[in-house]
N, C-alpha and C positions, 0 to 999 in steps of 0.2 A: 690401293695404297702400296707403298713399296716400302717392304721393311727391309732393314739390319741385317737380321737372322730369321732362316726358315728351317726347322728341321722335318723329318722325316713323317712327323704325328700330320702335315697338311693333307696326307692322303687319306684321312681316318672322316668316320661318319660322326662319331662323338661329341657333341658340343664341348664334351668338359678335355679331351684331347686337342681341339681346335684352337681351345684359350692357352695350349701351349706349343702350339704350330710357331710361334714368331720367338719362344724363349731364345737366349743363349746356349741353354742347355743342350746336347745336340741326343731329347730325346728319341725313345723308340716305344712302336705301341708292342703288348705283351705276346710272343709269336715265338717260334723257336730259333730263327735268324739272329734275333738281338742274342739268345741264350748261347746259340753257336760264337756270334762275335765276340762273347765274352771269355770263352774258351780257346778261340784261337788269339787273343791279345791277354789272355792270363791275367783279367781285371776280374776282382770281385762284381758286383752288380744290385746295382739301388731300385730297389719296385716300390716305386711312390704315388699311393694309393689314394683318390679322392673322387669329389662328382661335381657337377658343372652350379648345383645353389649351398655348396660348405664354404660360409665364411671363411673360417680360419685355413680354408685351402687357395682362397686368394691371396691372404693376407703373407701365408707363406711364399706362393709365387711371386707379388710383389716385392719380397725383402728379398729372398734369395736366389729365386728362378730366373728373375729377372737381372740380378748383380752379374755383371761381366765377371767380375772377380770369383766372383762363387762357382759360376758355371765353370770358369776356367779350371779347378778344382775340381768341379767333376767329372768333367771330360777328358782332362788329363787320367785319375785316376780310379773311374768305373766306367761300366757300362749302365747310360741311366734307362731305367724302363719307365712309361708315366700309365696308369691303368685307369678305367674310368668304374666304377666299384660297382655300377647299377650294369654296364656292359658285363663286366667279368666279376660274378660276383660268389663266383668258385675259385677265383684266385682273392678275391679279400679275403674269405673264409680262411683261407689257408693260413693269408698271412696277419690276418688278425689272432687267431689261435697262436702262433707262434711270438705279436706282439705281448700279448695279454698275460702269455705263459713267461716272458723276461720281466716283466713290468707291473704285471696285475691289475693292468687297464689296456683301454684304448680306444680309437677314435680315429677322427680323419682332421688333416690329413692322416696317412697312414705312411708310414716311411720303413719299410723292413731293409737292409742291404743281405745279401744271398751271397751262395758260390756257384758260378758258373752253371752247374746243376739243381739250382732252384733253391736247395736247401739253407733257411734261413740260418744269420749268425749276428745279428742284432737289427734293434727297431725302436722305434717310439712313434710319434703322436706332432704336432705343432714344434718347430724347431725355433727358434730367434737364430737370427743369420751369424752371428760372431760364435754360437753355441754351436750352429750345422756345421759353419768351418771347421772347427776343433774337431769335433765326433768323422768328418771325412776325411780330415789328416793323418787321426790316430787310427782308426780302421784301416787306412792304408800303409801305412807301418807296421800296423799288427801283419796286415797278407803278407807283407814281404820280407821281415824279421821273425816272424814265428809263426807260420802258417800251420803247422802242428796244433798249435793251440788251435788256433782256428778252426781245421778240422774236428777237432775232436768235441766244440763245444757244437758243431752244425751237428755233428750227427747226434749229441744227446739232445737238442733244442727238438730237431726231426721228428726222434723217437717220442717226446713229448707231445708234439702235435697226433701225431699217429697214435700215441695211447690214447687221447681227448677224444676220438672220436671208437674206440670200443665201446659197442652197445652189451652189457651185460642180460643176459636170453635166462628169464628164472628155468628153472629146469620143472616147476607145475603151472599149471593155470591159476591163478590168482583169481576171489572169487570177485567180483564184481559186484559191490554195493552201492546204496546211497551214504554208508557211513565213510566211505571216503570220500565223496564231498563233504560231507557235514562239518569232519574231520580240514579239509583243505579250505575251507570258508570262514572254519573259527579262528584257526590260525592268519589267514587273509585279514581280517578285519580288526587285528593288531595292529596292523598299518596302515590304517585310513587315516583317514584328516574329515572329520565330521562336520568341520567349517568351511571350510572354503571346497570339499569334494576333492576325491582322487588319492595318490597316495601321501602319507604324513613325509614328503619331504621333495626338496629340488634339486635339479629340476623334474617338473612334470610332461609327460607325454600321454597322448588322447591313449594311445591302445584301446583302439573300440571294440575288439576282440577279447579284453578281459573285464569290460562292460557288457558285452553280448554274452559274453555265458555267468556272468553276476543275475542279470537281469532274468534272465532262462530259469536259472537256478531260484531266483528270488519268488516269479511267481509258478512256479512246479509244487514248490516248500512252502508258500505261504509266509515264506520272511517277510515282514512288512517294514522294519528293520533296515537291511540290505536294500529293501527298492528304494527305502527314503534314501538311502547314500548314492544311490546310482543315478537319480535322479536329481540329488545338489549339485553332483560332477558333472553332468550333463549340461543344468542348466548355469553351473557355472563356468564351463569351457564355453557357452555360448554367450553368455554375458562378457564373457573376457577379451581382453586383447590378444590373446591367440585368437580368435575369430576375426575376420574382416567385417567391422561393424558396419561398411557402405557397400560390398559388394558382392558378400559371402564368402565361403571356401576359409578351413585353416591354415595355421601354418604350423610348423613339426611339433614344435613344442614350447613349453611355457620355461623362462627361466628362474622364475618365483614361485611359489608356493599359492601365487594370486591368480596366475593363469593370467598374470597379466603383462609381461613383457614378453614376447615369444620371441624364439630364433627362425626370423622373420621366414622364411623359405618357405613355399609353399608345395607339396607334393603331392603328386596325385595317388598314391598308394593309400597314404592319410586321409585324405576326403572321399576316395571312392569306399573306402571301408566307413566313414563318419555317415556317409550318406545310410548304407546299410544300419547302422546302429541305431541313428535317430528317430528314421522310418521304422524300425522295429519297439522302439519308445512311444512311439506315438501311439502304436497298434495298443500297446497294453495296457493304456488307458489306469496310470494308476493310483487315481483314486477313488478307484473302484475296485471292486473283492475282484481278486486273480482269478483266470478265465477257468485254473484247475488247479486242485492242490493233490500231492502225491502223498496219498494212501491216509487223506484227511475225509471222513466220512461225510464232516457236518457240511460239505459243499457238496455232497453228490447229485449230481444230475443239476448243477446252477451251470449257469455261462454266463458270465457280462451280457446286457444286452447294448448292441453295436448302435443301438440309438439313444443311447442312455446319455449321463452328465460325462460332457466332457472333464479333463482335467485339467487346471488351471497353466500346465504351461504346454497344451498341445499345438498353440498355433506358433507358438516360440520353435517347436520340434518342425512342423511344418515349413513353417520360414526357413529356417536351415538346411532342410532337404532341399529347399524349391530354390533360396539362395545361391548352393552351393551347384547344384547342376549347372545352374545357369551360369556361377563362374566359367566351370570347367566346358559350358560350351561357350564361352565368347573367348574365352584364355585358352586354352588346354586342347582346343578337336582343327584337326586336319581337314583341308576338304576331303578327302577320303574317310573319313570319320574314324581317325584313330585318334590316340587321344596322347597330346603330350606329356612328358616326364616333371615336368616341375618349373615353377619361377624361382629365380636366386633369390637370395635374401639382400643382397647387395643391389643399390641401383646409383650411378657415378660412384661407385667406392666407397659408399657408406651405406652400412647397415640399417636398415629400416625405412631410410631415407622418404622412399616411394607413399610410407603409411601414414607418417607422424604430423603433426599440425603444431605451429604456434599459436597462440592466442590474435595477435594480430591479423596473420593470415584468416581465420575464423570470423573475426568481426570485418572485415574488408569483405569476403564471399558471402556471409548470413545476413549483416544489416542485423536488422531488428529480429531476428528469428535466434541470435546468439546465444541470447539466455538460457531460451527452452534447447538448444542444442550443448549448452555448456552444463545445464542440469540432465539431460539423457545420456549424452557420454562422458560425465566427471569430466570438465573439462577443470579441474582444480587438484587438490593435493593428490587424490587419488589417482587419478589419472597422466600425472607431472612424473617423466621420465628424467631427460637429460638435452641439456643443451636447451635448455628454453621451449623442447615438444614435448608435446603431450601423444599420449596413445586413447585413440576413442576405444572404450571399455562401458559396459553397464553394471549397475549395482541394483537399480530401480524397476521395478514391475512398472509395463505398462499402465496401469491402473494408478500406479502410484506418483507419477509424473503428472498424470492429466488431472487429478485429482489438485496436487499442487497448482498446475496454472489453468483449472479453473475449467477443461478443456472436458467433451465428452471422448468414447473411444475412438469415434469416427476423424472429429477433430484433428486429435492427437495425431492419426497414423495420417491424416493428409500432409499436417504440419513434417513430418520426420519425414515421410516422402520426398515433401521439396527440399528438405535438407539434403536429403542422401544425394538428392540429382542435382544441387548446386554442388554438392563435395566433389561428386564424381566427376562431374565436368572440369571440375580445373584439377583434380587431381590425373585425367588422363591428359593436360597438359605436361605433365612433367615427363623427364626421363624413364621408362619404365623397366622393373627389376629383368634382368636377362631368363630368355626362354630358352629352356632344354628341351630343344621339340625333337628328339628323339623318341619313338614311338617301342616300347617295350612290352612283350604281348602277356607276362606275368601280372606286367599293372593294370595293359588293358582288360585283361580279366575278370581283373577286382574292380573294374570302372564298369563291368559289366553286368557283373553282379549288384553292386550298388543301384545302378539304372532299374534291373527286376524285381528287385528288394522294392525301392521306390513305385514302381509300376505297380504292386500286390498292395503298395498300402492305399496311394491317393488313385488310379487307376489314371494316370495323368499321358495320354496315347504317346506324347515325344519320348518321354522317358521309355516306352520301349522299342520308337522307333532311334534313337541313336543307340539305344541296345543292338539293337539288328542291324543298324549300319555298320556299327563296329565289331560286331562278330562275321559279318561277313567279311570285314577285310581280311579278319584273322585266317580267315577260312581261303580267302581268293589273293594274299600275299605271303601268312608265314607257315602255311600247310603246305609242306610237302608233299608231292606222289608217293613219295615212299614210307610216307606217315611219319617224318619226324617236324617237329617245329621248331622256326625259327624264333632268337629270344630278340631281338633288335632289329629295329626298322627307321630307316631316313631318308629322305629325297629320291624315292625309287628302288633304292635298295636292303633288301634283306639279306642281315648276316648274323653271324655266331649259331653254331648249333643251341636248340633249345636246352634249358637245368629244367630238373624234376618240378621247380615251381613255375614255371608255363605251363606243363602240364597240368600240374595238379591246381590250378587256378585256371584254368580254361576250362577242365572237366567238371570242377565247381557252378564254372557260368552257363554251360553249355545244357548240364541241367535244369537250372534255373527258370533260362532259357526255355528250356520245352515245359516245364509247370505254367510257364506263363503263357506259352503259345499254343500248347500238344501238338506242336509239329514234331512228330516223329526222328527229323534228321537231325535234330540236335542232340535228343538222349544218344543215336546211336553211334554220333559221333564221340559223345564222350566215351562211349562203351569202345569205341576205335584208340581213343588214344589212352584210355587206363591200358589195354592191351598193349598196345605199343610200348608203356612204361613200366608193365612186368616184364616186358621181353627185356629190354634195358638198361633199366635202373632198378631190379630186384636183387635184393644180395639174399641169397637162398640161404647161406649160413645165418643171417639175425632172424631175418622176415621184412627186416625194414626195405627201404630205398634209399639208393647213393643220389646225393647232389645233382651227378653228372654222370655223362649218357656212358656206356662202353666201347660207343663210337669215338667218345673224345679222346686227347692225346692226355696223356697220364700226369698229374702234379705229382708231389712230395708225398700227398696224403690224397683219399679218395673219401671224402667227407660225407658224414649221414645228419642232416640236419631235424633235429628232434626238438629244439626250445622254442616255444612260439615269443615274438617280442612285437617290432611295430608291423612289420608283417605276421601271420601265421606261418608255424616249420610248415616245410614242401610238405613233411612226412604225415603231421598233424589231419593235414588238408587231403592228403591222395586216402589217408583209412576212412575219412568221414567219409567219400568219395566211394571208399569201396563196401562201406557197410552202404549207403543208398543204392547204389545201382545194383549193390546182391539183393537187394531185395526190389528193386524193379524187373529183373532179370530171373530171380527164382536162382541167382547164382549163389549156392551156400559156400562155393571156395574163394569166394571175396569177401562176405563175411566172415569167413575163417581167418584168412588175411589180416584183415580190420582189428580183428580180435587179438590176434597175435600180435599186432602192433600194438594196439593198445596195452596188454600185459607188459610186454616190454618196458613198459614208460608208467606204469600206474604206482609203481613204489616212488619216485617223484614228484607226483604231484602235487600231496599233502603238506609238502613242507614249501612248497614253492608256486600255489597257486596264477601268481600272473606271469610265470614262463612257462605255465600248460593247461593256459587257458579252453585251447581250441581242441585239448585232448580233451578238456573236462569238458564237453558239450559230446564228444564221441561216448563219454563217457554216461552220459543224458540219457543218447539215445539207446546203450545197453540197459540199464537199470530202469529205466519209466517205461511207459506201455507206447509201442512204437507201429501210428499207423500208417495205412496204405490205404488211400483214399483213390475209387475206382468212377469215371464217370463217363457213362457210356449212353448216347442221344442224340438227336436233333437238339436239344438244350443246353447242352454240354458248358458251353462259354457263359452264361445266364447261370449255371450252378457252381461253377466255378468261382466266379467276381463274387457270390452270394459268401462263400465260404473265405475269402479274403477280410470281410470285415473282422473276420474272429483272428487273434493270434496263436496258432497254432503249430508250434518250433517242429514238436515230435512226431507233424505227419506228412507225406508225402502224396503227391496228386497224378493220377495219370487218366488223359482222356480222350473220345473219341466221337468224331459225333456216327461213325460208322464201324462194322467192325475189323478190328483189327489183331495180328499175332502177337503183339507187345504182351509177355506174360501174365503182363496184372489186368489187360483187356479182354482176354482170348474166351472167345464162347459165351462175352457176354452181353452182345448186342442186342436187343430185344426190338422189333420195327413198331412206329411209334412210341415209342416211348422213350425216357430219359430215366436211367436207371445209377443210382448210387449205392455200391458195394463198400462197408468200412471192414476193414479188413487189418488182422493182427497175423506176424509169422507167416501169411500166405494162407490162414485161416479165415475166410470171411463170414459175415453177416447176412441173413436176406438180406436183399436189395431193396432200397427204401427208395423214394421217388420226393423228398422233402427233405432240403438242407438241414432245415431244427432235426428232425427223425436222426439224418446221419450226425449230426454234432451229438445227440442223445448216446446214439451208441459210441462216440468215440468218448465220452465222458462215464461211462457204464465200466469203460478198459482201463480206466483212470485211478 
């Protein structure tokens, strides 16, 4: 094609920089060149911050980015920067902090305008074009009629940013109970929505990380309470229209309180963490007495038996696991089996476009199968959006549909079968939403973990072999020789140095990893790069970990990310990281570590449960009895799958079928045989040779 206008962004990897390679705007990607050009032309400088499936960051390109008239405004009078927020996501940090701190919100887009020197001097959020003109007129009158002012509000806005991120270090250890949960749960469950599941207000988002440690916490305590509510939000994000009800896979979130209009985008950070959560749902089987209750006598020495009553919405949790992979592998995987960034929400410029159905179109593609497909997905009030579509959503149990038309269960899911595959086929006739097939190895992480998570419960072999495919690319593209990791990957090439959260999401998988395989090179590779990430993102003065490496060039602010939201903090994630491998390793100055981070952050937690979530689970595995499951044989794989049937968050697995110096192995091979050591603190148990024996004693430490 031959465009108009090309600016400098056509050199970039980014899909979400590439959709403004043809603006007017004569942007630039975030580098110290544009910073410099701004300094030698003495223009302030716009960092306009978004990602390749945010709505309202098209909506703003098309009104503004795209106006000859508007750009000519900018160009005349800034230097524009365009960021893509999932690339550089140590510069949103920064300049969402300084948004948030003007404004007391924000969002994307993200608009901050700077001085030369980085330092912020106003921002907002979504502009309407007659509103941006005015704010780039008068900003540029301000630089050049009072630039005084100006200064002096960048350096107080600065100073703000830079306060926001002091970590307060108690000067005692703090003791570590279950009363601070009990305490952060009771207040938590002030805000629920006991009806429709999730929090009492909108919009709603999955955060399957502050359902994974509800859930944890539900059956440790024997809440029966809490698991009912975790368990409505579950199976109501799955009945909802944030779900793809034909093809799997969510999308970000709900903008009702119904779960049922979502902002359509679908990302992989979201699903690969959903995958994790549901599969961990499913494990707990709950309605049946919890697998253990913390420091409840009248369970001692019980365990679910793993062949017992299932629970009535287990194949619902199943379907979603097995659904959503299989999205993200016909959508989302690379032949090199990396796994893409996200679909847009927009498909020809209108939001949802790709998902929604009329009534008409419905009865032209079903024929006589309408009815039973207009009563499974509300194709009626409930389900009536805008413009004449409907969103396919369910309200109805299987059971309760087939019941209705008359149908047994077999029936029913043949019938909804051929639904799904007439839907699917002419809905892959249409336009489909844009793909962000940028490859980012923080996400692939958590798509990796998801995959092992899924592997431990259904033992289903693809789910670990696109595990391993795509850990090894991690391994054979964004691993450096010199141990750093790269955080972005496209079309051959790998760029941007890696943030603390590729690490500490990779070390996450990399374990996992080896519990599902005992291939040895994957624990020690984690143990490689947690090393690597106390060499360069430990701040010795907190205990925590910085954002970004000390290899990188320096922002405004050098940020510690500590609040878990739709991702887990980096920080949250590297202590869990370091209290397991301390005790895979026998290394006590990583549990020290761990500890100290957690102290740092455990006077917030009580008041603010789901933005420390991922702490309360570190926090689990301080206070409950935390094992170290040893298995050493010819058997070893055979006792291993045995012990997956049970859900067990607070122990860990290491094995061999020979022997080996991995700490928790060493000295304890025995020839013929297959031996299981349960083991507390690096204290162990005789060795038992019978999974029930070892579940016995780990219910004994209970």
């Amino acid at each position: 094609m031959t465009h108009k206008h090309t600016n400098s962004l056509i050199s970039e990897t980014s899909p979400y920089l590439l959709q403004h390679a043809h603006n007017p705007v004569n942007w630039h990607a975030w580098n110290t060149k544009a910073l410099e050009l701004a300094k030698k032309e003495d223009k302030p400088v716009l960092v306009s911050i978004g990602y390749s499936a945010c709505h309202w960051c098209h909506v703003m390109e098309h009104e503004s980015f795209e106006d000859e008239a508007t750009a000519n405004i900018m160009n005349d009078l800034f230097i524009n920067i365009k960021v893509d927020r999932e690339e550089r996501p140590d510069v949103d940090q920064v300049y969402m902090t300084a948004v948030q701190l003007m404004t007391g919100q924000g969002g994307w887009p993200l608009n901050c305008f700077v001085l030369p020197d980085g330092r912020p001097i106003y921002g907002g959020t979504y502009f309407p074009k007659q509103q941006w003109q005015n704010i780039l007129l008068n900003l540029a009158d301000l630089w050049k009629n009072d630039r005084g002012k100006v200064l002096e509000y960048a350096a107080q806005l600065t100073d703000g940013v830079k306060r926001s991120e002091l970590i307060s270090v108690p000067k005692e250890q703090k003791e570590f109970s279950f009363d601070t949960l009990h305490e952060t749960v009771t207040h938590w469950k002030q805000r629920f929505d006991n009806t429709e599941g999730g929090p009492n207000r909108a919009p709603k988002f999955p955060l399957p990380n502050n359902y994974q440690f509800l859930l944890r916490y539900a059956n440790l305590t024997g809440d029966n309470e809490l698991k009912k509510h975790v368990h409505l939000s579950l199976k109501k994000m799955a009945f909802g229209g944030i779900y793809d009800q034909l093809q799997g896979g969510f999308a970000r979130y709900s903008t009702d309180t119904l779960w049922k209009v979502p902002h359509f985008e679908k990302m992989l950070y979201d699903n690969a963490q959903l995958i994790s959560l549901y599969g961990e749902a499913y494990h707990t089987k709950p309605d049946l007495t919890p697998a253990y209750r913390h420091n409840d006598s009248a369970t001692a020495g019980r365990l679910p038996s793993p062949s017992g009553e299932d629970f009535k919405y287990s194949e619902l949790y199943k379907s979603v696991v097995y659904e959503t992979i299989n999205f993200i592998k016909e959508e989302l995987t690379s032949p090199e089996g990396a796994f893409y960034s996200a679909l847009d929400a927009d498909s020809e410029g209108v939001e949802g476009k790709y998902y929604v159905w009329t009534v008409n179109e419905l009865k032209e593609i079903l024929g006589g199968r309408f009815d039973l497909a207009a009563a499974y997905y509300n194709i009626n009030q409930l389900g009536f959006w805008e413009h004449d579509n409907y969103i396919l959503l369910r309200d109805k149990t299987d059971q309760e549909i087939a019941e209705q038309f008359g149908l047994n269960s077999e029936q029913l899911q043949s019938e909804i079968n051929l639904i799904k595959k007439n839907l699917l086929f002419y809905r892959s006739k249409r336009i489909k939403p844009g793909l962000d097939d940028k490859s980012l190895t923080s996400w692939n992480a958590l798509m990796i973990q998801g995959l092992t998570d899924a592997y431990s419960v259904f033992h289903e072999e693809d789910f670990l072999k696109m595990a391993l495919k795509n850990a090894n690319f991690i391994l054979d593209k964004q691993l450096k020789p010199d141990g750093n990791l790269f955080h972005s990957y496209k079309n051959g090439r790998s760029t941007i140095n890696g943030f603390l959260e590729d690490y500490a999401f990779a070390i996450e998988a990399f374990i996992s990893l080896y519990q599902c395989t005992f291939n040895e090179k994957w624990l020690s590779t984690a143990k490689q790069l947690m090393d690597h990430s106390i060499a360069h993102f430990y701040d010795k003065e907190t205990g925590m970990f910085f954002f970004t490496s000390d290899q990188d060039q320096a922002l405004i602010a050098r940020k510690t990310e500590t609040s878990d939201n739709v991702i887990p903090a980096s920080c949250s994630s590297i202590a869990k990281s370091l209290f397991i491998l301390g005790h895979y390793f026998g290394n006590t100055p990583y549990i020290g570590m761990s500890k100290k981070m957690l102290n740092n952050i455990i006077t917030h937690i009580p008041q603010y449960g789901a933005g420390y979530s991922n702490w309360g689970m570190l926090l689990l595995y301080f206070v409950s009895p935390f094992h170290e499951v040893a298995i050493v044989g010819k058997d070893v794989n055979e006792k291993r799958a045995a012990f997956d049937k049970y859900s067990l968050p607070n122990v860990i697995f290491a094995g061999s079928p020979h022997a080996s110096s991995l700490p928790l192995l060493e000295n304890r091979y025995v020839k013929d045989k297959t031996l299981i050591y349960v083991c507390e603190n690096s204290t162990c148990k005789s060795p038992v040779e019978n999974v029930e024996e070892a579940l016995s004693l780990i219910q004994q430490g209970l």
